[in-house]
C-alpha positions as CSV (number, residue, x, y, z in Angstrom):
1,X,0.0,0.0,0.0
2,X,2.9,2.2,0.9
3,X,4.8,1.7,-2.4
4,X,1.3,2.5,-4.2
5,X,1.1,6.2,-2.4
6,X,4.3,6.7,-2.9
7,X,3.8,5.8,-6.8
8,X,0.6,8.4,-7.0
9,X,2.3,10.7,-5.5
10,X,4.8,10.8,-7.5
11,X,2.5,10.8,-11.0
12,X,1.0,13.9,-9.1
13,X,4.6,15.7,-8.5
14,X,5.1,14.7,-12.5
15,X,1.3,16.1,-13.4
16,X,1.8,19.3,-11.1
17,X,5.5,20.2,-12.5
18,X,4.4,19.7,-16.2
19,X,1.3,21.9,-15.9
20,X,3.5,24.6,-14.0
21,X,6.3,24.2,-16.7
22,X,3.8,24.6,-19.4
23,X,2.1,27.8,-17.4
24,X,6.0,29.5,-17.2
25,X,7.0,28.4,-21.0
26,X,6.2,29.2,-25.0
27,X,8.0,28.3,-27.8
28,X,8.7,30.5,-31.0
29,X,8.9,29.3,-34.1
30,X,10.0,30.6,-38.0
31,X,8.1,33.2,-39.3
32,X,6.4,33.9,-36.0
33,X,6.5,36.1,-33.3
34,X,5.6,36.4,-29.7
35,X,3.6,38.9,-27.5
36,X,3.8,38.9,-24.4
37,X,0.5,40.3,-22.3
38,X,0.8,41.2,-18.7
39,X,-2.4,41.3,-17.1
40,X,-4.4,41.8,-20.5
41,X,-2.0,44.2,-21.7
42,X,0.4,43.6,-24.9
43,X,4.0,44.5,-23.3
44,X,6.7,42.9,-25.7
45,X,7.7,40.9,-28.4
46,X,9.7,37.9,-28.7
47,X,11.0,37.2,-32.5
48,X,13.9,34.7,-31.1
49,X,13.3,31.2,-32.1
50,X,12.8,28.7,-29.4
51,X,12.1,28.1,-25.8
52,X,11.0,31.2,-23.3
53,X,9.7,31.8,-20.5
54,X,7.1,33.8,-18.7
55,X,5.5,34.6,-15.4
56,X,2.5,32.4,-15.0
57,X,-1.3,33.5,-14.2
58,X,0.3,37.1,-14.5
59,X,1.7,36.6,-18.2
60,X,0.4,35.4,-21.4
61,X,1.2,34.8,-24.8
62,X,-0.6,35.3,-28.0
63,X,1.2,34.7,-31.4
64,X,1.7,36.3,-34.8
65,X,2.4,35.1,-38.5
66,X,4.6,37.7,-40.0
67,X,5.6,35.4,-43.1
68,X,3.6,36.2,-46.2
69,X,-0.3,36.1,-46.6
70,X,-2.2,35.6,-50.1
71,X,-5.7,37.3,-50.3
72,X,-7.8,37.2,-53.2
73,X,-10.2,40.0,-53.4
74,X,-13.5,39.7,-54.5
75,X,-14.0,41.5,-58.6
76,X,-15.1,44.9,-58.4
77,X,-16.3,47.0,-61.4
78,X,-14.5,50.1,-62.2
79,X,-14.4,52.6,-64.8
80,X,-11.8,54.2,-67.0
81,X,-11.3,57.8,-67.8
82,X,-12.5,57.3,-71.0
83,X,-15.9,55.6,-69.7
84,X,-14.7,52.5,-70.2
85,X,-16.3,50.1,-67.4
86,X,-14.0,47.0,-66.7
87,X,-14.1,44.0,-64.3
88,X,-11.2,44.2,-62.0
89,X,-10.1,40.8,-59.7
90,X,-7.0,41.4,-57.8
91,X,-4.7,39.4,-55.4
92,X,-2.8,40.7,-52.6
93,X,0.2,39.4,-50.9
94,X,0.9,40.9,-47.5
95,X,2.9,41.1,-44.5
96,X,3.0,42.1,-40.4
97,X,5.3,44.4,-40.0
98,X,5.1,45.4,-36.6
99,X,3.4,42.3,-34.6
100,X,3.1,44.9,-31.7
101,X,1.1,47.1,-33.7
102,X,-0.9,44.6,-35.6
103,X,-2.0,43.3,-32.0
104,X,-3.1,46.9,-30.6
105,X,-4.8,48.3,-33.6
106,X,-6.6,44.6,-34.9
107,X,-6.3,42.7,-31.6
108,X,-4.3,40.0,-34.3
109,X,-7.6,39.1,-36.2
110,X,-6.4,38.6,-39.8
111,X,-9.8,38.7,-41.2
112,X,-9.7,42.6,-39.5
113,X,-6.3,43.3,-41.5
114,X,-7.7,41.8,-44.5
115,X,-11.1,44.1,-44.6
116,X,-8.9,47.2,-44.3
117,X,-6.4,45.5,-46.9
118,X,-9.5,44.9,-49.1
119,X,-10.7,48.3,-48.7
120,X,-7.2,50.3,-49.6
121,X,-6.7,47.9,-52.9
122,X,-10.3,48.6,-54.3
123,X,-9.4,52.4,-53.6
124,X,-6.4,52.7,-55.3
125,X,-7.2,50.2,-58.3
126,X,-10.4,52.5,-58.4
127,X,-8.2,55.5,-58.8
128,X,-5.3,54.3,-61.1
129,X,-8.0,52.7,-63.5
130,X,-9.9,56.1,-63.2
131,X,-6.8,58.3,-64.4
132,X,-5.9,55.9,-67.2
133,X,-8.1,55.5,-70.8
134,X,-8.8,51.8,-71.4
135,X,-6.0,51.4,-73.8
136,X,-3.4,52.9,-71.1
137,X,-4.4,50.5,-68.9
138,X,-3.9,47.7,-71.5
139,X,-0.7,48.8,-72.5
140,X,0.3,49.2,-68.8
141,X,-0.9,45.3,-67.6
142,X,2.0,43.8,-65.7
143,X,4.6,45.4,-63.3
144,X,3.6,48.7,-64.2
145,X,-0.1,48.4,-62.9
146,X,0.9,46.2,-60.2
147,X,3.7,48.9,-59.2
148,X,0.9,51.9,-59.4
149,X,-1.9,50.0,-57.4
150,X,0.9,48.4,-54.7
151,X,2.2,52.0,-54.0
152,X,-1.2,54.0,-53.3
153,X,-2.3,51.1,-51.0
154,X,0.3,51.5,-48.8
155,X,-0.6,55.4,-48.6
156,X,-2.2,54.7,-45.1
157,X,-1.9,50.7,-44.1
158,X,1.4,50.9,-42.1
159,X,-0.8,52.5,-39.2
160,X,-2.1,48.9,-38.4
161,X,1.4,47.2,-38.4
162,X,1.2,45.6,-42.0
163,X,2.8,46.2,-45.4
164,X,1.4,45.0,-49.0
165,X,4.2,43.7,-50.5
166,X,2.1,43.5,-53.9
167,X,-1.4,44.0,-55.1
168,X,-1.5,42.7,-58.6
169,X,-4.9,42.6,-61.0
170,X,-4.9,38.7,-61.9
171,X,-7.9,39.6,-64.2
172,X,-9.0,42.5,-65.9
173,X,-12.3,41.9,-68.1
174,X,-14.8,43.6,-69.5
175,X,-18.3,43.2,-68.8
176,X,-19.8,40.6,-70.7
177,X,-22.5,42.7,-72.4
178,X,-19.5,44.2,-73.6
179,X,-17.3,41.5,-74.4
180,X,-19.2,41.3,-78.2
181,X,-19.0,44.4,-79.7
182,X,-14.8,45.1,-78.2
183,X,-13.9,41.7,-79.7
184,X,-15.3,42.3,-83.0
185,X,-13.6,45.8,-82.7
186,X,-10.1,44.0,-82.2
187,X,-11.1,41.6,-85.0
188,X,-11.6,44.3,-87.4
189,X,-8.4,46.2,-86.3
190,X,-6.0,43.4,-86.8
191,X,-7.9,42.0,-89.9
192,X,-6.6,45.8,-91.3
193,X,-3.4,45.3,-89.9
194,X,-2.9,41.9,-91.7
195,X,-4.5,43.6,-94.8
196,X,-1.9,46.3,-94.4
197,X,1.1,44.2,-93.8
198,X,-0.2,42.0,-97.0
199,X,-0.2,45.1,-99.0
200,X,3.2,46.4,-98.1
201,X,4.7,42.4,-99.0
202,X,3.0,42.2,-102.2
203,X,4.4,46.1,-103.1
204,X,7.9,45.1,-101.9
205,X,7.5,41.8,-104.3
206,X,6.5,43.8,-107.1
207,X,9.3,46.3,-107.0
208,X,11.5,43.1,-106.1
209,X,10.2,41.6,-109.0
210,X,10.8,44.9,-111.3
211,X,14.5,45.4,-110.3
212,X,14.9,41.7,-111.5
213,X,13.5,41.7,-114.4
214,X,15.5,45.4,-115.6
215,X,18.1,43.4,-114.4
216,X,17.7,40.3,-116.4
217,X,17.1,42.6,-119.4
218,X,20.3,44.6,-118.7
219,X,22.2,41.5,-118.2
220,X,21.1,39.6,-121.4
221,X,21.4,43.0,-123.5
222,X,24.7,43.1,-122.4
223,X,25.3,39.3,-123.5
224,X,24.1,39.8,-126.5
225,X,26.0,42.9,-127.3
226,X,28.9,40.9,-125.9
227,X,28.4,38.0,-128.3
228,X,28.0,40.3,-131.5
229,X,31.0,41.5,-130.7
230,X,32.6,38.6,-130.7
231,X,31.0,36.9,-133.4
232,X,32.0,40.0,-135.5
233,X,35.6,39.7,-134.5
234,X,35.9,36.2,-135.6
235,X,34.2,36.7,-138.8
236,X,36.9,39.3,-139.5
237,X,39.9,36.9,-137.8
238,X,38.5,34.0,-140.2
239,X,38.0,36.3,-143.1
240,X,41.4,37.9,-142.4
241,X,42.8,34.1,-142.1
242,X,40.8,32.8,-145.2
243,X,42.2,35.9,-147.0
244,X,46.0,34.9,-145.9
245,X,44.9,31.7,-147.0
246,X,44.0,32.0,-150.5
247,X,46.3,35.0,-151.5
248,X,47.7,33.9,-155.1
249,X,45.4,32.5,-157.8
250,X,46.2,28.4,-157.4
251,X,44.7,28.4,-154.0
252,X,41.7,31.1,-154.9
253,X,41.0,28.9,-158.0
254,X,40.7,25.8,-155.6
255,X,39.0,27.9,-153.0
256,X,36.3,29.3,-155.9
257,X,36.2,25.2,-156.7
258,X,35.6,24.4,-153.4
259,X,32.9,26.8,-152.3
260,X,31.1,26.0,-155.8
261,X,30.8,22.3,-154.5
262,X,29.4,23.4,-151.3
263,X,26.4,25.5,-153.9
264,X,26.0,22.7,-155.7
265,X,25.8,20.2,-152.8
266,X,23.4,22.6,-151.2
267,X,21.2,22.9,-154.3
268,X,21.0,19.1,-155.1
269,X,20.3,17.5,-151.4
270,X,20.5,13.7,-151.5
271,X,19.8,12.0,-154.9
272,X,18.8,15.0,-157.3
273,X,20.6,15.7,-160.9
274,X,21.2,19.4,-161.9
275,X,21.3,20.3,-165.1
276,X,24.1,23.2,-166.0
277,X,24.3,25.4,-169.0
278,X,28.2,24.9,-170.1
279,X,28.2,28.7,-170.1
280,X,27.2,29.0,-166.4
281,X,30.2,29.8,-164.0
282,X,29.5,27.0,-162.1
283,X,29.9,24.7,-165.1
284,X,33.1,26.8,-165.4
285,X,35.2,26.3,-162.6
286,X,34.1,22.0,-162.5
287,X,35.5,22.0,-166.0
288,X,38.0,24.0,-165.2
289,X,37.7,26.3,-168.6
């Protein structure tokens, strides 16, 4: 019975001194941070990781996330400065800054930060879409946008200890009533581009196709002249030659034979008789008279 008490008693030292331990002790962890509230009251932060300690009943601890947080706002419509209405959906990603801060001014409720987070990005994506025509806005989609909007919601957030690290328009639509008559409108404008670009190719191929053809003309002109020339030059060489050739009157006698062979053989063809008058110099120079 003894060793039973003493075993109870021991289970309740155990109990007693882990329930006091976990009274007088917190832990910290990454991306976290600890306040420390004395009587109710938010004293200090702890940002340290690991084990601490704290007075007990008098002491308490509540904890902050000060990594990042991703909000998606709900669409809003908004117009442009042209009277352009437009569906805008952004996503925020923001941050506690000062946990100590965040706790006094939201008592630490994220879904508090988020309303007043909501409420800045809807006011400044209502004003920078306001200031900007439809096509500025267009042109602008991207870091530019994201850049404008970001900056004028921070105008006024750092008061409740956070910062918006980036609020970017995932989506920017037009209304679907719209949607019709802007999409034909792009239609037509880049079925004019294509038209204009097709125009300017088939010009460029045209005066492509001129230049090659002068060209072509210039260059076989040229041959030709070229070949004229040539030809000319070697009917003179072969009558200069021929001339050097048949220079005294045995070799132009056989020369004037020859070439009257070359008549004759032209006249005649292939099995044909010609008839000659004995007079005729053809009948001549074969006879030799």
């Amino acid at each position: 019975m003894k060793h039973v008490k003493t075993g109870v008693l021991a289970i309740v030292i155990l109990v007693v001194a882990f329930v006091a331990f976990t009274m007088c002790s917190y832990t910290v962890k990454p991306n976290e941070t600890a306040i420390v509230l004395r009587l109710g009251k938010a004293k200090y932060t702890v940002e340290d990781q690991g084990l601490h300690f704290k007075a007990p009943f008098v002491e308490s601890v509540t904890k902050i996330y000060t990594g990042d947080n991703l909000y998606d706002i709900p669409t809003s419509d908004v117009i442009t400065s042209d009277k352009k209405s437009m569906i805008a959906d952004d996503v925020v990603v923001w941050q506690v800054t000062d946990p100590l801060t965040y706790y006094r001014t939201l008592t630490g409720v994220q879904a508090r930060a988020e309303e007043r987070i909501e409420a800045n990005v809807y006011n400044a994506t209502k004003n920078i879409i306001s200031s900007m025509t439809q096509d500025e806005i267009i042109a602008a989609r991207g870091n530019t946008l994201t850049k404008l909007i970001t900056d004028e919601s921070n105008s006024d957030i750092s008061q409740y200890g956070i910062e918006i690290k980036s609020a970017e328009i995932k989506a920017l639509d037009l209304p679907d009533d719209n949607k019709t008559a802007v999409y034909e409108r792009m239609i037509s404008e880049r079925n004019n581009i294509a038209a204009a670009y097709t125009a300017k190719g088939a010009a460029d191929a045209q005066k492509i196709k001129n230049e090659t053809d002068k060209q072509v003309s210039i260059t076989t002109a040229t041959a030709k002249s070229d070949a004229a020339k040539i030809e000319a030059e070697g009917e003179a060489q072969y009558m200069s030659i021929l001339s050097g050739a048949y220079n005294d009157p045995g070799k132009a006698e056989f020369y004037n034979y020859q070439r009257s062979l070359d008549a004759i053989k032209a006249m005649a063809g292939e099995n044909k008789t010609i008839i000659l008058d004995k007079n005729s110099e053809l009948a001549r120079i074969l006879y030799g008279n």
